[in-house]
Residue frames relative to the residue before (quaternion, step in Angstrom):
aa qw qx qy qz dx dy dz
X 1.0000 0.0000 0.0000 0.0000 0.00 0.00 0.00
X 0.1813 -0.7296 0.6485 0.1192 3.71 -1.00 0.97
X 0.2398 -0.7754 0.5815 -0.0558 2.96 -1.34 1.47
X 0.3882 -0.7754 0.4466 0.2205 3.98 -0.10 0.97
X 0.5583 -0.4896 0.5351 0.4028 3.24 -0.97 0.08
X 0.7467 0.4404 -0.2529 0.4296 3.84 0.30 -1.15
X 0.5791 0.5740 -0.3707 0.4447 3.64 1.17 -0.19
X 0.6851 0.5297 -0.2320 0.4430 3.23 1.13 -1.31
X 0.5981 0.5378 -0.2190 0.5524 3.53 1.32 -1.31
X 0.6812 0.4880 -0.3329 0.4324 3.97 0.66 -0.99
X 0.7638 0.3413 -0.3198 0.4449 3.43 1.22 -0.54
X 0.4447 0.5721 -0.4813 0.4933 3.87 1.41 -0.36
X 0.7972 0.3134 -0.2894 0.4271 3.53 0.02 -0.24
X 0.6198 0.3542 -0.5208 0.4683 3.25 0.58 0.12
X 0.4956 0.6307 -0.3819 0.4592 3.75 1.14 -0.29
X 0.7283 0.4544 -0.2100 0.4679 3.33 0.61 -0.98
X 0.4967 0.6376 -0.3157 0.4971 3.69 1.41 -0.65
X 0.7820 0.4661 -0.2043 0.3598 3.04 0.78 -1.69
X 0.7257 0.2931 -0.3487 0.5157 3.85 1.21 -0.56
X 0.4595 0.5856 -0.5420 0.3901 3.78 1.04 -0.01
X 0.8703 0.0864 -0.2450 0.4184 3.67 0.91 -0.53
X 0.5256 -0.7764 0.2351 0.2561 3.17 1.19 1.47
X 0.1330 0.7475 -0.4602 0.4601 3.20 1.35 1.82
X 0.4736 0.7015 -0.4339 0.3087 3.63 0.57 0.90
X 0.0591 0.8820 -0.4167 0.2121 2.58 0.40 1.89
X 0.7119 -0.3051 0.2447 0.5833 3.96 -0.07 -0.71
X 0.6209 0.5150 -0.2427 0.5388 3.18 1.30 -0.71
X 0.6744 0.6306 -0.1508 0.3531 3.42 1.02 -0.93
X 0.6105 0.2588 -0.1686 0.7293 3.26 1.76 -1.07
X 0.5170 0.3228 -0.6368 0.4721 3.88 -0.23 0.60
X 0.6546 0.3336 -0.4674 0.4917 3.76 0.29 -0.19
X 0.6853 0.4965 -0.4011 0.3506 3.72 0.14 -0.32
X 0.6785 0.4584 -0.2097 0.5343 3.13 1.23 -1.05
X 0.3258 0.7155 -0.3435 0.5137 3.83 1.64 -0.23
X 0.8357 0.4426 -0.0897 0.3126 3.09 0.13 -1.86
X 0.5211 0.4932 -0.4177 0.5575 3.48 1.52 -1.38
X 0.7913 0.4346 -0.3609 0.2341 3.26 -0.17 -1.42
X 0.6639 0.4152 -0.3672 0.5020 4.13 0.74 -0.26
X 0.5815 0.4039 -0.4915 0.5071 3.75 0.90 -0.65
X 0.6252 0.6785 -0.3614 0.1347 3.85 0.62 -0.35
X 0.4801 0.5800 -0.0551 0.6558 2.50 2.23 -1.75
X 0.7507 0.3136 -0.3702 0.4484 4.57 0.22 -0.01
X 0.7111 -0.4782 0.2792 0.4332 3.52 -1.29 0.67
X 0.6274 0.6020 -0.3652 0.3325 3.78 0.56 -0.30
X 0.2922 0.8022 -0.3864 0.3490 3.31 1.76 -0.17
X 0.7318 0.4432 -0.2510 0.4528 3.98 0.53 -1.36
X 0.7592 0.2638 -0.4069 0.4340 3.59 0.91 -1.01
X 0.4375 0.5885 -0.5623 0.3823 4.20 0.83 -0.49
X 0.5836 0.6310 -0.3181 0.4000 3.54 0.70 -1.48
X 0.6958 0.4949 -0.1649 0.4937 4.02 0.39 -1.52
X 0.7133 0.5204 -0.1811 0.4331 3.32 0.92 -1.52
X 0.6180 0.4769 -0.1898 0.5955 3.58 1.09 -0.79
X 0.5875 0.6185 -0.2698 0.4467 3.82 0.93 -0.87
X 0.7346 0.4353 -0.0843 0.5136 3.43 0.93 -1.68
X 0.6117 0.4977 -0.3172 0.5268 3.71 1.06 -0.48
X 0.6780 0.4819 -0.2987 0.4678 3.34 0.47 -0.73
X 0.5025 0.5166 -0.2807 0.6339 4.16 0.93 -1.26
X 0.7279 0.3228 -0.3794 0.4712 3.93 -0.22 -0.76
X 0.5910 0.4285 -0.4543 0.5106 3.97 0.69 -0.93
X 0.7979 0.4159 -0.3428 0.2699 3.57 0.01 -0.88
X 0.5476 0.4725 -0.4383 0.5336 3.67 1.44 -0.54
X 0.4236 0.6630 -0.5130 0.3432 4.01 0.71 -0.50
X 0.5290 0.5151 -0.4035 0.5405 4.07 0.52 -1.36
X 0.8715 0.3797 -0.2347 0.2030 3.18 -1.04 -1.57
């Protein structure tokens, strides 16, 4: 399945809409959960993936 850039972007922003006006509602997370799944499916997948990897490792060195 090919996924556009402008699909992925058409739904980040409606995502972003939705917590800017703290509308997260059932409707709200099928778009969010929309969005992971196509940003998953486009080449940016490996660095979000790395980027999410490294955030988490920094929370966890934070404890210790």
């Amino acid at each position: 399945m090919s996924v556009t850039v402008s699909a992925v972007l058409i739904l980040g922003i409606a995502v972003a809409a939705a917590l800017k006006f703290r509308s997260l509602t059932v409707g709200g997370f099928l778009l969010a959960a929309l969005f992971g799944f196509y940003l998953a499916s486009t080449d940016a997948a490996p660095s979000v993936n790395q980027f999410v990897t490294a955030i988490v490792n920094a929370a966890a060195g934070i404890g210790r």
